[in-house]
TORKEKE-819058 format. One line per field, with one value per atom (N, C-alpha, C): residue in one letter; atom name; x, y, z; residue number from 0. Coordinates in steps of 0.02 Angstrom, whole numbers, plus 50000, padded with zeros to 5 digits. Layout:
rest: (A,...);
atom: (CA,...);
u: (X,...);
v: (Y,...);
w: (Z,...);
nr: (NUM,...);
This chain:
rest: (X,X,X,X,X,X,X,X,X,X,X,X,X,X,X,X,X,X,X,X,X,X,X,X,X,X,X,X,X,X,X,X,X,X,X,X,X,X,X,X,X,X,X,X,X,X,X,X,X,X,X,X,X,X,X,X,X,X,X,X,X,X,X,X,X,X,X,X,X,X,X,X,X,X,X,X,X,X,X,X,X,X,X,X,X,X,X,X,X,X,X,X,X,X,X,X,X,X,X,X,X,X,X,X,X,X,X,X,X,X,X,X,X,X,X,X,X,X,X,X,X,X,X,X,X,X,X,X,X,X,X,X,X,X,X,X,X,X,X,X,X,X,X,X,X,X,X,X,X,X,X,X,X,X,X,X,X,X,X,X,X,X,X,X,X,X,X,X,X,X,X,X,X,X,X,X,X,X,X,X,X,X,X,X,X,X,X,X,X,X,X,X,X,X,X,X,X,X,X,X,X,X,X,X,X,X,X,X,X,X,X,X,X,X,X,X,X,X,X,X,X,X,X,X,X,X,X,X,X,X,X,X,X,X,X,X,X,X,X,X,X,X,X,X,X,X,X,X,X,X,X,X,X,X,X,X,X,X,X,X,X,X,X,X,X,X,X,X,X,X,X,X,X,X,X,X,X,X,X,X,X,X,X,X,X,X,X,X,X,X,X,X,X,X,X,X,X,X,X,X,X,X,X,X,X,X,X,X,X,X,X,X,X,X,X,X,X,X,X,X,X,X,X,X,X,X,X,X,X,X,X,X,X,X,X,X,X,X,X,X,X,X,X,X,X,X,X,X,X,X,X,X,X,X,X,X,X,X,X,X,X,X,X,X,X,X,X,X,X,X,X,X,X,X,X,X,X,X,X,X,X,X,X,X,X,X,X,X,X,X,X,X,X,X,X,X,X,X,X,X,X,X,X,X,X,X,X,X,X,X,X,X,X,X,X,X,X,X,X,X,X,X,X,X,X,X,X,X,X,X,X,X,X,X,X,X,X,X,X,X,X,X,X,X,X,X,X,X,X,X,X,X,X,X,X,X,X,X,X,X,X,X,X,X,X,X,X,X,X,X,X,X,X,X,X,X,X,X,X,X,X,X,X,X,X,X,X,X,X,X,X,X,X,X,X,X,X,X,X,X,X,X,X,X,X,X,X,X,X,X,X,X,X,X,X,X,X,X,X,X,X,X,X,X,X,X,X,X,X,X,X,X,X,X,X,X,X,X,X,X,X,X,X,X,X,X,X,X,X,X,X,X,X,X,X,X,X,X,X,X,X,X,X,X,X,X,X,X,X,X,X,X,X,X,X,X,X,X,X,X,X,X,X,X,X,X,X,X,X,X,X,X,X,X,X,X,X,X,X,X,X,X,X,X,X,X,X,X,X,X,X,X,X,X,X,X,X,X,X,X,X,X,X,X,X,X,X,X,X,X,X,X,X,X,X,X,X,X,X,X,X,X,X,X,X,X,X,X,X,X,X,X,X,X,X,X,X,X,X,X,X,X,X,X,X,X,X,X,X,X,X,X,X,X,X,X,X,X,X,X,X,X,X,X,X,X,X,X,X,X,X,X,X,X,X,X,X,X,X,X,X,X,X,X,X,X,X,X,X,X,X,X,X,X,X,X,X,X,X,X,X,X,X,X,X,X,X,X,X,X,X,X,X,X,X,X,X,X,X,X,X,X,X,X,X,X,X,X,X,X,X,X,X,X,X,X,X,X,X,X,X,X,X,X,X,X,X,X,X,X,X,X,X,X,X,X,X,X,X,X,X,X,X,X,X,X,X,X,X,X,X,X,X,X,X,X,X,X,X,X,X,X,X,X,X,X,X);
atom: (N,CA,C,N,CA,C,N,CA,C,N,CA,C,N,CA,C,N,CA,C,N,CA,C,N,CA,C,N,CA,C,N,CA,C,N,CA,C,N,CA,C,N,CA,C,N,CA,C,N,CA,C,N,CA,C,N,CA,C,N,CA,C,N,CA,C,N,CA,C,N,CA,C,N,CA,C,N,CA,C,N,CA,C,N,CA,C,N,CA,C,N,CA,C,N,CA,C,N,CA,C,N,CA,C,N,CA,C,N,CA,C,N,CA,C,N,CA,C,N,CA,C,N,CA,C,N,CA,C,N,CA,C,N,CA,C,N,CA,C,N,CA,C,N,CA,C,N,CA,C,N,CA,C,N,CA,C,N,CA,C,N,CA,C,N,CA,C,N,CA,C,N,CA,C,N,CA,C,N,CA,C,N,CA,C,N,CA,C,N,CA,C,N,CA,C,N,CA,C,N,CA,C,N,CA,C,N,CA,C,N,CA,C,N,CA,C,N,CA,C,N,CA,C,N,CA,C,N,CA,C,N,CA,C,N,CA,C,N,CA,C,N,CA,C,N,CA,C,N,CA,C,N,CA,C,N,CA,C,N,CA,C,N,CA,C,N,CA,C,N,CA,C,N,CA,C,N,CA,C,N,CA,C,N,CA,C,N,CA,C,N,CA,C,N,CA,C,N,CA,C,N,CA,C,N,CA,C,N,CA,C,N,CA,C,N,CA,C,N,CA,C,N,CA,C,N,CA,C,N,CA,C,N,CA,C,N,CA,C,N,CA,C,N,CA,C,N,CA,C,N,CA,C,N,CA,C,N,CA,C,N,CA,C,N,CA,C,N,CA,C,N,CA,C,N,CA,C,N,CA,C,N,CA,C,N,CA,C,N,CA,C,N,CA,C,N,CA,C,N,CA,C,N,CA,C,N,CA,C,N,CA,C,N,CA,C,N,CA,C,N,CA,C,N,CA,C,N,CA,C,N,CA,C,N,CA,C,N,CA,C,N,CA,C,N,CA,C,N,CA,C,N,CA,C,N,CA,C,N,CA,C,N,CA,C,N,CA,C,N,CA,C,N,CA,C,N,CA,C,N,CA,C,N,CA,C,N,CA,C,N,CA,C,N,CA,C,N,CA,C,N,CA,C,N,CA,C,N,CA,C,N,CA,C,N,CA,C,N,CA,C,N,CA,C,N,CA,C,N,CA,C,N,CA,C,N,CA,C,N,CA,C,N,CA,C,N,CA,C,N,CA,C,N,CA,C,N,CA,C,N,CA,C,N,CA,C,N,CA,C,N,CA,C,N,CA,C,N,CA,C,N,CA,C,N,CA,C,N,CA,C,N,CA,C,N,CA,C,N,CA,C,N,CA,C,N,CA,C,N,CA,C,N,CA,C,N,CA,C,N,CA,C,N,CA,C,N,CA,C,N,CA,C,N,CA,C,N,CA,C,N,CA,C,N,CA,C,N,CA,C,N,CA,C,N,CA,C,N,CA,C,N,CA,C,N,CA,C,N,CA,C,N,CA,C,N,CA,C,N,CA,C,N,CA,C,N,CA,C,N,CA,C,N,CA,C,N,CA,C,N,CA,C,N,CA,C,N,CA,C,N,CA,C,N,CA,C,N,CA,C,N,CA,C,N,CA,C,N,CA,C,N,CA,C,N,CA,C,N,CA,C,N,CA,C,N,CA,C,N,CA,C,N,CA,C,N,CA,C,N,CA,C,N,CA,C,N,CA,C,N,CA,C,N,CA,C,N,CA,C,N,CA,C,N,CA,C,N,CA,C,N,CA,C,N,CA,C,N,CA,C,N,CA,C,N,CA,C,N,CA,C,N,CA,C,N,CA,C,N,CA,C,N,CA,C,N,CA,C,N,CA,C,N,CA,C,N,CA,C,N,CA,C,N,CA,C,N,CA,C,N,CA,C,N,CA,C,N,CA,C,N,CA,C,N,CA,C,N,CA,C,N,CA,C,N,CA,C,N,CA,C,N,CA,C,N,CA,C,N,CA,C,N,CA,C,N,CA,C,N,CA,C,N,CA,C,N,CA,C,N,CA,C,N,CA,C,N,CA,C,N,CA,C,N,CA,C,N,CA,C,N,CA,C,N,CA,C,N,CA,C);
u: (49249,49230,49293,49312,49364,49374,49387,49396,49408,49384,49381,49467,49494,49589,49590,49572,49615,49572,49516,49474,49518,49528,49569,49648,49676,49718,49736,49668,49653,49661,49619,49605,49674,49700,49768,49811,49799,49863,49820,49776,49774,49798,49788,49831,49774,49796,49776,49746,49773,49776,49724,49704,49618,49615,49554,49554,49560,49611,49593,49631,49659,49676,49617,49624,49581,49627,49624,49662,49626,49593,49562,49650,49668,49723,49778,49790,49834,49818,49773,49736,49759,49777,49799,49764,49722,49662,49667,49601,49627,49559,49571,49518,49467,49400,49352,49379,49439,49460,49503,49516,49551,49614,49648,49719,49745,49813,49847,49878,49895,49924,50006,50035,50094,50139,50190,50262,50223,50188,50166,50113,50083,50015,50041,50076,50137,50210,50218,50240,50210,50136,50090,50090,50073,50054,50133,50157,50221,50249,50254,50253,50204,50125,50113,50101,50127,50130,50186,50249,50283,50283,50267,50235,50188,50157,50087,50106,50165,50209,50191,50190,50194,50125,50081,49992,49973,49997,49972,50008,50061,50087,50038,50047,49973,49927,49873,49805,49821,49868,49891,49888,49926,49934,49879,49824,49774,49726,49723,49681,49659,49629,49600,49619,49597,49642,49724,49747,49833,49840,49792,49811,49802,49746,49736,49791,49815,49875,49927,49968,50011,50023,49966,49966,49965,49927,49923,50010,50034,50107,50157,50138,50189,50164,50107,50069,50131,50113,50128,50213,50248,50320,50348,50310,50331,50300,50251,50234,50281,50316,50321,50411,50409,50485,50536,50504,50545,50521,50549,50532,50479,50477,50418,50375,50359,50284,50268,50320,50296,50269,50312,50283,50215,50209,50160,50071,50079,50031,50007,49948,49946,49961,49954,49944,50025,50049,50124,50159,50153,50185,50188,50122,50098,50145,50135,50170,50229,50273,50349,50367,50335,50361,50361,50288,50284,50340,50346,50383,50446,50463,50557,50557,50488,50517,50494,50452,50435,50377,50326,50242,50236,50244,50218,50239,50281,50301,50229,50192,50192,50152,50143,50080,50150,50200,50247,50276,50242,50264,50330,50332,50369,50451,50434,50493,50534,50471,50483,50537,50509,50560,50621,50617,50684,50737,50719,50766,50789,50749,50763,50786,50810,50847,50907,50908,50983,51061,51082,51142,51183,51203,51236,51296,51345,51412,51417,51364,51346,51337,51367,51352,51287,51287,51252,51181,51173,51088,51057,50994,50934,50926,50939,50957,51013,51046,51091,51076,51030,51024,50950,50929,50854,50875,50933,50960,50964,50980,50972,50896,50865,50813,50761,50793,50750,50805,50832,50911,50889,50801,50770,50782,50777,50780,50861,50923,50974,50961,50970,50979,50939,50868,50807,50855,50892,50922,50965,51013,51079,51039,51008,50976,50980,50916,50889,50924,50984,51022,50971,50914,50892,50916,50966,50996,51026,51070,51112,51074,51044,51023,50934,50915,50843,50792,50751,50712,50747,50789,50810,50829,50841,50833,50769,50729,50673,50617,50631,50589,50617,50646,50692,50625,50603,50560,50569,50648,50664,50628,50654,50635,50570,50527,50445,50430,50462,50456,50452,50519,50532,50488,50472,50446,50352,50335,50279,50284,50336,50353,50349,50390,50398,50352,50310,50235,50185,50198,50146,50171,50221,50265,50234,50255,50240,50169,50121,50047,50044,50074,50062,50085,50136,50162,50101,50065,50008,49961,49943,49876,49901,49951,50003,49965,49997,49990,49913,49885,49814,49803,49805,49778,49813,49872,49912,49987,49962,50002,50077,50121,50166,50208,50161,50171,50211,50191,50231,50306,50280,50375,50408,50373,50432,50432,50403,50440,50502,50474,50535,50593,50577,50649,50682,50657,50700,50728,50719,50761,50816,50824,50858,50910,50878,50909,50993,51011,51088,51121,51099,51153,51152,51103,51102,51140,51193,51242,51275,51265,51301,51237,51262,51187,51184,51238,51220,51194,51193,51168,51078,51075,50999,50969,51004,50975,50957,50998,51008,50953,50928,50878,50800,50742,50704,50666,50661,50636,50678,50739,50778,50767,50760,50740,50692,50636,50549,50572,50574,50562,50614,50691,50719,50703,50702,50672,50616,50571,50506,50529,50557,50576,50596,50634,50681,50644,50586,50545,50595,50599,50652,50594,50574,50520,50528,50498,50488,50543,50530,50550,50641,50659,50743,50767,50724,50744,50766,50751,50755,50821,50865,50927,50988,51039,51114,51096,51128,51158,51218,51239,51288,51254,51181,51134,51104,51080,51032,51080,51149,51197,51181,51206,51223,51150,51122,51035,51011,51051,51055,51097,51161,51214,51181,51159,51159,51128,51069,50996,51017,51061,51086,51127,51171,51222,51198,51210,51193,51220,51277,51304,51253,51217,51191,51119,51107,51060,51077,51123,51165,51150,51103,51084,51011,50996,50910,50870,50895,50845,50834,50904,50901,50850,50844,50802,50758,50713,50631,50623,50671,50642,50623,50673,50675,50596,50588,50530,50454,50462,50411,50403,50461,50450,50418,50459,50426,50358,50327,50267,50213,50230,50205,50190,50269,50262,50210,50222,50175,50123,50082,50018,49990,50043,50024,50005,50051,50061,50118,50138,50191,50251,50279,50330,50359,50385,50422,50482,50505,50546,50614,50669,50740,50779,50802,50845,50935);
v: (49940,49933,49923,49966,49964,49907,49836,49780,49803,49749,49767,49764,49725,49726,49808,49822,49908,49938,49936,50008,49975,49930,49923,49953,49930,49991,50054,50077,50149,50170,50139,50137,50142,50092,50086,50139,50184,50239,50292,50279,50336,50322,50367,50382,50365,50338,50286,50339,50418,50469,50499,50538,50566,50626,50602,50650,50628,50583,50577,50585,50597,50647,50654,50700,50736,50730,50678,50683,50726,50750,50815,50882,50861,50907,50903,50794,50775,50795,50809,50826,50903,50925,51001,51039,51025,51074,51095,51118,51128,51094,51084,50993,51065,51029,51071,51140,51116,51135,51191,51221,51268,51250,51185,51173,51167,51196,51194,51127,51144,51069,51091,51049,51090,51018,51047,50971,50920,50961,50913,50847,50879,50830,50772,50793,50741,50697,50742,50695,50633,50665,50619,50560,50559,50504,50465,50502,50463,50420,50436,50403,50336,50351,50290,50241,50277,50224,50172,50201,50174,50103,50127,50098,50059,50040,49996,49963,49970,49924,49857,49810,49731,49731,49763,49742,49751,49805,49834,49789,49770,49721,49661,49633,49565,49573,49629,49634,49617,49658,49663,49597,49574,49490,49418,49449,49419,49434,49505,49542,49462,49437,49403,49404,49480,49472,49477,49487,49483,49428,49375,49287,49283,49295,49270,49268,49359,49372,49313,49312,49280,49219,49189,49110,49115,49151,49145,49149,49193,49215,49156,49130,49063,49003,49011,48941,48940,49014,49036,49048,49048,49061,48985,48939,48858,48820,48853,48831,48855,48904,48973,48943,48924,48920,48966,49018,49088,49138,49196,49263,49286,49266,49306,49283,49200,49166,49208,49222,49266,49333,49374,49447,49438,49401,49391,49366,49342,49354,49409,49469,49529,49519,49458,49472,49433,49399,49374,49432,49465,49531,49578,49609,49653,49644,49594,49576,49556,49553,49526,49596,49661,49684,49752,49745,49792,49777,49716,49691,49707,49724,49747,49833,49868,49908,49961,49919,49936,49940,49940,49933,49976,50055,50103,50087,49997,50002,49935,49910,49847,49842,49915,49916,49902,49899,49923,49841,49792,49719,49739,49762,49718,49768,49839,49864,49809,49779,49740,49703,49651,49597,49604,49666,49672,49680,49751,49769,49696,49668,49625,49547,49558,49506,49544,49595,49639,49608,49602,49559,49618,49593,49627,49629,49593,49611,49684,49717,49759,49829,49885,49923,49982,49956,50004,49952,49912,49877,49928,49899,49929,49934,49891,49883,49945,49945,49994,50072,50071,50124,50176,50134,50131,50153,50142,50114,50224,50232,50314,50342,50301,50350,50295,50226,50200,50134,50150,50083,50001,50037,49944,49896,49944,49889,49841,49879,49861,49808,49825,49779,49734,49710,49676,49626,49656,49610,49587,49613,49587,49518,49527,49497,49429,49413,49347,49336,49380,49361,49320,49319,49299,49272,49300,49291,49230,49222,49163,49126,49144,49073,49052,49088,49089,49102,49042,49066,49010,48983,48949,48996,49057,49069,49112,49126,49138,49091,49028,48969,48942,48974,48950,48976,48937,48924,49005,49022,49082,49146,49134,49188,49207,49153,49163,49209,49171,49198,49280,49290,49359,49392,49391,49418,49444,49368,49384,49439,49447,49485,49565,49578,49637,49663,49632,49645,49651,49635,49651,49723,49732,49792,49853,49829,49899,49906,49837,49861,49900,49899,49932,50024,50019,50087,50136,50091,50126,50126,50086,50097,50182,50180,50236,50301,50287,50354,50371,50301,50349,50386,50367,50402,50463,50480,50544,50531,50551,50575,50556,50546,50538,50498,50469,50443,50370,50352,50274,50305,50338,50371,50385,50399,50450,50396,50341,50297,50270,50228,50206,50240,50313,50348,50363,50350,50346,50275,50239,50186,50167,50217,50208,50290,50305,50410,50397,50344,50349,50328,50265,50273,50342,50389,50440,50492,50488,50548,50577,50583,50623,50675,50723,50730,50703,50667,50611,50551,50530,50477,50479,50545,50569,50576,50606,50603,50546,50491,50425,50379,50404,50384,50407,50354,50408,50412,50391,50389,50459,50461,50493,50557,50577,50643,50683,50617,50627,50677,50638,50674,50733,50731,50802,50846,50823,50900,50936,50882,50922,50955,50915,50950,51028,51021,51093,51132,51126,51141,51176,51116,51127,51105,51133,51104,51059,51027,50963,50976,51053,51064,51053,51064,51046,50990,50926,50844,50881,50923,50949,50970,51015,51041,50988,50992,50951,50918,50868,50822,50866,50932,50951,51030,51051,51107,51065,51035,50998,50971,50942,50910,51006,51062,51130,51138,51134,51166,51122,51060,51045,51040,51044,51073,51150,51191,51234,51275,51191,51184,51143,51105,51022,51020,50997,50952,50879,50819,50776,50726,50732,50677,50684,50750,50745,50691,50665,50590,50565,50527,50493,50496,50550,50578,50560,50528,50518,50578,50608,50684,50720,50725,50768,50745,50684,50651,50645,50646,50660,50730,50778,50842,50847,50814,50820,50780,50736,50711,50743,50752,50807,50860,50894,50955,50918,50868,50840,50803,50815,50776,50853,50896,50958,50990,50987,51029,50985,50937,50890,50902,50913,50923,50996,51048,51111,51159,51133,51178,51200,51219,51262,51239,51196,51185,51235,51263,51326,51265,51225,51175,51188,51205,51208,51146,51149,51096,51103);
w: (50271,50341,50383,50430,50479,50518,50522,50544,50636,50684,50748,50773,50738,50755,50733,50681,50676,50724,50726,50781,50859,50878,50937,50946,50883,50885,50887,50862,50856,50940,50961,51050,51084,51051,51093,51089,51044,51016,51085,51128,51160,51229,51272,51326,51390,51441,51505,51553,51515,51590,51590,51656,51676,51622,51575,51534,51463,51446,51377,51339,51283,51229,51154,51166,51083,51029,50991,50913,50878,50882,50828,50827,50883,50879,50851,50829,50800,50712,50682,50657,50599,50650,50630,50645,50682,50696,50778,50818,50894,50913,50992,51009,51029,51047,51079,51149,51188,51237,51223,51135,51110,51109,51131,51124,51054,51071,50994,50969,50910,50887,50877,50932,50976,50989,51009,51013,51080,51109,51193,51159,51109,51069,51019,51004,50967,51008,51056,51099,51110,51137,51178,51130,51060,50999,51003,50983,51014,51043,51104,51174,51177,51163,51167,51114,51053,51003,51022,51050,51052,51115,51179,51239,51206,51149,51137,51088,51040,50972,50989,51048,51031,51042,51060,51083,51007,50969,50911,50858,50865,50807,50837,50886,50913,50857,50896,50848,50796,50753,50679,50641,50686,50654,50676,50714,50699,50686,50628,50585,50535,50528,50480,50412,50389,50311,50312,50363,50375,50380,50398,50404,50345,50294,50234,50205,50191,50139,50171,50222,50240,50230,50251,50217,50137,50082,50022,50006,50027,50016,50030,50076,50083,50058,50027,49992,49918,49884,49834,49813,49869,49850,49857,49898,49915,49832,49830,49742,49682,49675,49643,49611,49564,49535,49513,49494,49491,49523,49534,49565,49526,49468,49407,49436,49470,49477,49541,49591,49645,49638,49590,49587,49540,49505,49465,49516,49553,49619,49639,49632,49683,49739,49781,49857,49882,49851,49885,49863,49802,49788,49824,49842,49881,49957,49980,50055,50035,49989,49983,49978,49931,49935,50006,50009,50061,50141,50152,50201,50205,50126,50113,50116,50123,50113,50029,50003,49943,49933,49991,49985,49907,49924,49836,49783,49784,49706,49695,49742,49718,49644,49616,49554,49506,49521,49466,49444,49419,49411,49381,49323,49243,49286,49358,49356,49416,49457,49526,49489,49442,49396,49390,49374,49322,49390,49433,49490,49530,49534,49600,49551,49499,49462,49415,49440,49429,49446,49386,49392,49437,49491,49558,49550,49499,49491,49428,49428,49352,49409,49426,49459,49426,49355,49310,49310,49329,49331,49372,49359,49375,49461,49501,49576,49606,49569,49589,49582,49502,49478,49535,49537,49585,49658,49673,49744,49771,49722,49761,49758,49735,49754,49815,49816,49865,49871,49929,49942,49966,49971,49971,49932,49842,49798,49797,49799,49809,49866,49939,49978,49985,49951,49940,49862,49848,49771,49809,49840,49879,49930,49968,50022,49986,49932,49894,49841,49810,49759,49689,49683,49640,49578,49555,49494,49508,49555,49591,49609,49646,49706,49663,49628,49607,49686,49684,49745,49840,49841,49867,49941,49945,50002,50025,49979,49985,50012,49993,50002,50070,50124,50170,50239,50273,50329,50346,50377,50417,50399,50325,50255,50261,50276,50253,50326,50386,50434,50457,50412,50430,50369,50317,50284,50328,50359,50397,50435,50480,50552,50519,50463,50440,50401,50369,50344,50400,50459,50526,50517,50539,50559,50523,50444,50424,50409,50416,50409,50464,50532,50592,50589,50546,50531,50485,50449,50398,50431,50510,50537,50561,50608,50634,50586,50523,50489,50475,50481,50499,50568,50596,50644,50645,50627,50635,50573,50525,50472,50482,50467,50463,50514,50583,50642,50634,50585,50580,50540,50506,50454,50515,50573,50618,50662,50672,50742,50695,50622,50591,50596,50552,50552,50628,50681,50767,50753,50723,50721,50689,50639,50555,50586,50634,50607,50627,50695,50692,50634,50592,50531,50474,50490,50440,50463,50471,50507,50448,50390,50340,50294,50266,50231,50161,50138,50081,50100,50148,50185,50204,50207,50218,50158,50116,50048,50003,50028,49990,50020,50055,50081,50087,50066,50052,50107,50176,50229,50251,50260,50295,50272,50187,50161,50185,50170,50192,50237,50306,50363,50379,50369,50382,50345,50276,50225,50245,50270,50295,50362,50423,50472,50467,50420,50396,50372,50348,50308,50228,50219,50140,50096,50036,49983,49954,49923,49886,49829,49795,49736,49746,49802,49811,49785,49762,49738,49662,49624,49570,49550,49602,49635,49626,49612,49605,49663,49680,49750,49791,49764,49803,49834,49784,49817,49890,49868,49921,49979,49999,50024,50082,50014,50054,50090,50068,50104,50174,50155,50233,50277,50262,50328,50363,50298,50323,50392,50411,50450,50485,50484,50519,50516,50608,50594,50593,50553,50537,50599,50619,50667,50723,50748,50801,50780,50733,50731,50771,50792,50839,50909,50912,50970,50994,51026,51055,51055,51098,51116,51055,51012,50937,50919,50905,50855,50883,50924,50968,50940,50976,50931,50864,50817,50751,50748,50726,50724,50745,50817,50812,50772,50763,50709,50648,50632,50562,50566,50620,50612,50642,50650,50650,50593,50564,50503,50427,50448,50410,50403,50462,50470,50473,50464,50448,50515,50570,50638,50629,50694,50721,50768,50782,50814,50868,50857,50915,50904,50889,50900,50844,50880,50859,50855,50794,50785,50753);
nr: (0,0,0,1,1,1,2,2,2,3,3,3,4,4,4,5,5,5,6,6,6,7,7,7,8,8,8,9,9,9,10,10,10,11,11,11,12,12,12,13,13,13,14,14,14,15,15,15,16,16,16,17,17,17,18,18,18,19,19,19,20,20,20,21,21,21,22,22,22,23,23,23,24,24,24,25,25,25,26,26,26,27,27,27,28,28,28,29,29,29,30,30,30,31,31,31,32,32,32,33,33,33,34,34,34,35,35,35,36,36,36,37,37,37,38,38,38,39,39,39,40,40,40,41,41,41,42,42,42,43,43,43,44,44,44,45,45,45,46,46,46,47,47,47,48,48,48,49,49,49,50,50,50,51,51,51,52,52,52,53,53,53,54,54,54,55,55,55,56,56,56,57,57,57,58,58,58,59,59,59,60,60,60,61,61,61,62,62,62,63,63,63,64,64,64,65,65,65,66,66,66,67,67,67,68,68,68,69,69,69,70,70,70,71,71,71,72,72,72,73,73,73,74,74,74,75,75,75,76,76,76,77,77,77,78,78,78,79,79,79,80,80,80,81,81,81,82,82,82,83,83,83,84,84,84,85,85,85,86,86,86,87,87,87,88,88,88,89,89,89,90,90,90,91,91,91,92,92,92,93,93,93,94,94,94,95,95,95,96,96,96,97,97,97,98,98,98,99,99,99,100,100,100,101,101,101,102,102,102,103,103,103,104,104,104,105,105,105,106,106,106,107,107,107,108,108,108,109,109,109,110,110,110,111,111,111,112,112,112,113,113,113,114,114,114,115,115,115,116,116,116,117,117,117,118,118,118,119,119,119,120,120,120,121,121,121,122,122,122,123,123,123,124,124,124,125,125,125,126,126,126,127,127,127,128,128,128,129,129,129,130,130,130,131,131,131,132,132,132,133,133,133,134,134,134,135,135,135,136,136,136,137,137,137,138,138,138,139,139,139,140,140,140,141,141,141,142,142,142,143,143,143,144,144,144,145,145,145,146,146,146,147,147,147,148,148,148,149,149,149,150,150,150,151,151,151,152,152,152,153,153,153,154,154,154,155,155,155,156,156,156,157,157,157,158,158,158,159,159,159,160,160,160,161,161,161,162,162,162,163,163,163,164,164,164,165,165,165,166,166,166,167,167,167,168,168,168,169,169,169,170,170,170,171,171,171,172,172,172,173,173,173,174,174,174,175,175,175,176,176,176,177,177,177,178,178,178,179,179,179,180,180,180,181,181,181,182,182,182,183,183,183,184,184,184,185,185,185,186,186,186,187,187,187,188,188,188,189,189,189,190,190,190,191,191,191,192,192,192,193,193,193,194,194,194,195,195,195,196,196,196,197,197,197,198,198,198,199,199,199,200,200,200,201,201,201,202,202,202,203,203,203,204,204,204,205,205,205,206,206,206,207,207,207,208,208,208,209,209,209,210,210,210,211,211,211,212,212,212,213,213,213,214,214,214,215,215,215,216,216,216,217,217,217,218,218,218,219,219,219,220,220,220,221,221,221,222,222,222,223,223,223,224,224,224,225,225,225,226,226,226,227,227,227,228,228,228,229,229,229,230,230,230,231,231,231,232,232,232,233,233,233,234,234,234,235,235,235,236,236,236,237,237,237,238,238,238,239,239,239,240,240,240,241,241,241,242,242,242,243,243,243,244,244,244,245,245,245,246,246,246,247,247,247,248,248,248,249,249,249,250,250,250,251,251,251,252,252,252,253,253,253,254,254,254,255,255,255,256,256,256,257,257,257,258,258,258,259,259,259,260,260,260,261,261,261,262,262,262,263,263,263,264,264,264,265,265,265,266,266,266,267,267,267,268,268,268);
């Protein structure tokens, strides 16, 4: 059952102006009125996702089961003597890790353990090794030093704090992608796209891939390809420094939230 905090959000992702918008078009499909699913319709989701971020993080965080998890999570890490007693929790797991950045691993206990207690002076541990295909687990080991410090800056008031704030966040990014596919990947990546100015930098990243490979419309099957095929397949579509750029990166995104959904862009990048 869709809780009344998310159907209000839902509300909120639409637009104030006479008329409306039809998400049937965000959709991939065309609204009753024959409109296409075009850069102006994705603008629009856009625009006011972004204009509605603190009303929609609000709701978010007084969703009921977002109080539950949250409090369980800080009951449990203030109880919790090692990192094992925390990941060993579904629901402090679930929100420790989704908050860093790692929501799709949280089924993965025995790999959570090991990465995020990776001896960090060892460039060949598991944190490091992990770190190219998702640079959360690295800077999520670096952050709490676990090995060192055990749970001592984890157990730190600030810590619990921010862990709350960023688990609103990205539950807000997954309401996003419901309503329109890929909509929360693409406000994040406008936030993240100026440090990705290289195309090893994009690659090393798996947010940053997501969305230009698709932009480019480069296939999935390219992750298969050397690091120096894939590096060529996207200069060849991108200059990378222009991230750096606002406007670049509105276009880019739209394309990638077009091509996502199986329209048409007209949109050059």
């Amino acid at each position: 059952m869709v809780s009344i905090a998310k159907l209000n959000i839902a509300l909120s992702l639409m637009p104030r102006s006479t008329g409306g918008f039809d998400f049937s078009v965000l959709a991939g499909g065309a609204s009753s009125g024959g409109v296409a699913f075009n850069a102006g319709s994705v603008q629009v989701a856009l625009s006011n996702a972004e204009k509605n971020e603190e009303k929609q993080r609000e709701q978010i965080a007084r969703d009921p089961i977002v109080k539950k998890e949250l409090e369980r999570y800080a009951r449990v890490v203030k109880e919790a003597e090692t990192i094992e007693d925390v990941l060993d929790d579904p629901v402090a797991r679930r929100v420790f890790l989704k908050a860093n950045g790692l929501g799709d691993q949280a089924d993965a206990v025995a790999l959570a353990k090991k990465a995020l207690t990776s001896d960090l002076g060892d460039e060949g541990s598991l944190a490091y090794r992990l770190a190219s295909i998702n640079s959360n687990w690295l800077s999520t080991a670096q952050k709490y030093s676990f090995k060192t410090f055990g749970l001592s800056l984890m157990k730190l008031n600030i810590s619990i704090e921010e862990i709350a704030e960023n688990y609103v966040g990205e539950k807000r990014l997954d309401m996003l992608d419901e309503q329109l596919p890929g909509l929360g990947q693409a406000l994040l990546f406008k936030k993240v796209a100026a440090d990705l100015d290289t195309p090893i930098k994009i690659l090393g990243s798996a947010l940053g891939r997501e969305v230009v490979t698709t932009a480019l419309g480069l296939p999935k099957q390219i992750a298969l390809q050397s690091l120096q095929a894939q590096e060529k397949a996207i200069i060849q579509r991108l200059d990378a420094k222009k991230l750096k750029e606002p406007e670049f990166v509105d276009k880019l995104v739209q394309r990638y939230l077009i091509q996502l959904n199986g329209g048409s862009s007209g949109l050059t990048v």
